[in-house]
C-alpha positions in Angstrom: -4.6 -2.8 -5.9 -7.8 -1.1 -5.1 -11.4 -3.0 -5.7 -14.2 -1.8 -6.8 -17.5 -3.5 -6.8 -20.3 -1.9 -9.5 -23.9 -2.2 -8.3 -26.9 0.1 -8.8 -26.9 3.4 -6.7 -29.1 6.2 -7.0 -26.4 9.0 -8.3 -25.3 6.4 -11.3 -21.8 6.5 -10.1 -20.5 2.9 -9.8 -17.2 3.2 -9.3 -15.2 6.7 -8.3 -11.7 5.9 -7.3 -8.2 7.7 -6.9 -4.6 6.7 -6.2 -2.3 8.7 -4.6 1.3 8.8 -6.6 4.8 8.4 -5.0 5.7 12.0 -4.4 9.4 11.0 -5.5 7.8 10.6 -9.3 5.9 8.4 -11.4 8.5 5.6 -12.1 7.6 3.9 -15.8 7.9 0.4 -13.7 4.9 1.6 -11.4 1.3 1.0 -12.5 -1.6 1.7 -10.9 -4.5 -1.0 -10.9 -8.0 -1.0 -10.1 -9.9 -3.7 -9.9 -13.6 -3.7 -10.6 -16.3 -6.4 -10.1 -19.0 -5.9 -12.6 -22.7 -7.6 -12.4 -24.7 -5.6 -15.2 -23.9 -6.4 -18.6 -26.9 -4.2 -19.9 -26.5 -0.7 -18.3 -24.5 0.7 -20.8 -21.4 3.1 -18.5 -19.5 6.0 -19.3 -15.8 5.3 -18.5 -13.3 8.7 -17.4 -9.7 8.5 -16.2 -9.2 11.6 -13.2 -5.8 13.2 -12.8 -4.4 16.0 -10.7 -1.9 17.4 -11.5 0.3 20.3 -10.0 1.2 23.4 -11.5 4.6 22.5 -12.1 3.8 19.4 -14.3 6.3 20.4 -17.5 3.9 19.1 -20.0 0.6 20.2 -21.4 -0.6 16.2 -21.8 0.5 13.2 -20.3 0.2 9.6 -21.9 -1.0 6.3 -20.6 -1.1 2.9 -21.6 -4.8 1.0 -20.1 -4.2 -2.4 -20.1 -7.6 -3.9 -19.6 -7.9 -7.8 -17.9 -11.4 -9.1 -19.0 -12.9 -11.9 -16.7 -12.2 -14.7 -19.2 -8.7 -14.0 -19.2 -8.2 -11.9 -22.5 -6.1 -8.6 -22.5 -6.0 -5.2 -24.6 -3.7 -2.0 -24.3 -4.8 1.8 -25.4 -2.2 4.2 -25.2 -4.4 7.5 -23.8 -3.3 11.1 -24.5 -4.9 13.5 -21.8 -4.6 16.9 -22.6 -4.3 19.1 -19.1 -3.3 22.4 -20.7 -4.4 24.6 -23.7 -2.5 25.5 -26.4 -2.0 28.6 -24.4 -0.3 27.1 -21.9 -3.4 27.8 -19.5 -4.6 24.9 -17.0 -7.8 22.9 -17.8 -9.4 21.4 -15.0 -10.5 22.6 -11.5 -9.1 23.5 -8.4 -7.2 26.2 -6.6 -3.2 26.7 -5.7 -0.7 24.6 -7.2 -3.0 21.9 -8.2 -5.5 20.7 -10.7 -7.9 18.0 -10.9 -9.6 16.5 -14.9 -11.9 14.2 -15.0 -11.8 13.3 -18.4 -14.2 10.7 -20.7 -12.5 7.6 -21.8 -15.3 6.0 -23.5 -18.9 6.7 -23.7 -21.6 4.1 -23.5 -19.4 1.1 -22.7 -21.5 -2.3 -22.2 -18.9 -4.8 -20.1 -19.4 -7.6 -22.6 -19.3 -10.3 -19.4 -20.0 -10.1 -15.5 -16.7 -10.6 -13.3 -13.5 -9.2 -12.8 -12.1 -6.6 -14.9 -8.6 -5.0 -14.0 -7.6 -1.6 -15.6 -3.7 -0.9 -14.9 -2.5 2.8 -15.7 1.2 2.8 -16.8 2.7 6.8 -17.3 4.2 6.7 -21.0 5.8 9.9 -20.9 9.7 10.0 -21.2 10.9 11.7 -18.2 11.8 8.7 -15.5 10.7 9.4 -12.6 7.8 11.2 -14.0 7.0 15.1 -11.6 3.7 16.7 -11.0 1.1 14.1 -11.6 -0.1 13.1 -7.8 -2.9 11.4 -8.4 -4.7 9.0 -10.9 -8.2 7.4 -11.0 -11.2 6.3 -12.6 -15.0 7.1 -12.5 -17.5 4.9 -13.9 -21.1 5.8 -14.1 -24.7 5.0 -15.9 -24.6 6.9 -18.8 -26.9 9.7 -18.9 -29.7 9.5 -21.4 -29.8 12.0 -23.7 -31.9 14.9 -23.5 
């Protein structure tokens, strides 16, 4: 379980954190949690979920369930679809070689409705068991950028 503690920083990123997967697959019994400590209940946060992927991951998307543990002891689930190919069948993403890297927006201007602990646990969804090709999963939380 990694921790994460939010508190103001000059490039607005609060939290920017990854996990490395078991090379022998995404099992649907493994989840990966991060934990976050969270003081501002103004600032209003832009939430993404980062995956690489390599370039031999068989699918063009790959779901999640987000269970989310508030500090007062309350749960929810989302089930997440992340598209990491086109319709083409071409990458999205950056990176070079055999491996790509999304950062993509979960949920824009997110006020945490209570300071303390929040858990987010990543579950794969897909229905290959062990799941290939997705090495790494994280999230990014930042200030939200005012529009201009």
């Amino acid at each position: 379980m990694v921790i994460v503690c939010l508190s103001s920083c000059i490039s607005g990123k609060i939290a920017n954190e990854n996990e490395v997967i078991n090379p022998a697959g995404w099992s649907i019994a493994d989840s990966i949690a991060f934990t976050v400590m969270v003081e501002d209940t103004v600032q209003a946060v832009d939430f993404y979920v980062n995956i690489r992927n390599k370039t031999s991951y068989r699918y063009s998307n790959l779901i999640l369930f987000l269970d989310t543990r508030f500090p007062d002891g309350r749960t929810s689930r989302d089930t997440l679809e992340c598209f990491l190919a086109r319709p083409d069948g071409e990458w999205t993403g950056s990176g070079i070689g055999n491996r790509k890297q999304n950062t993509l927006l979960l949920k824009r201007n997110v006020i945490f409705p209570a300071s303390g602990s929040y858990t987010f646990v990543f579950r794969q969804a897909m229905r290959d068991n062990p799941l290939m090709g997705i090495s790494d999963l994280g999230i990014t939380i930042q200030n939200t950028e005012a529009p201009e």
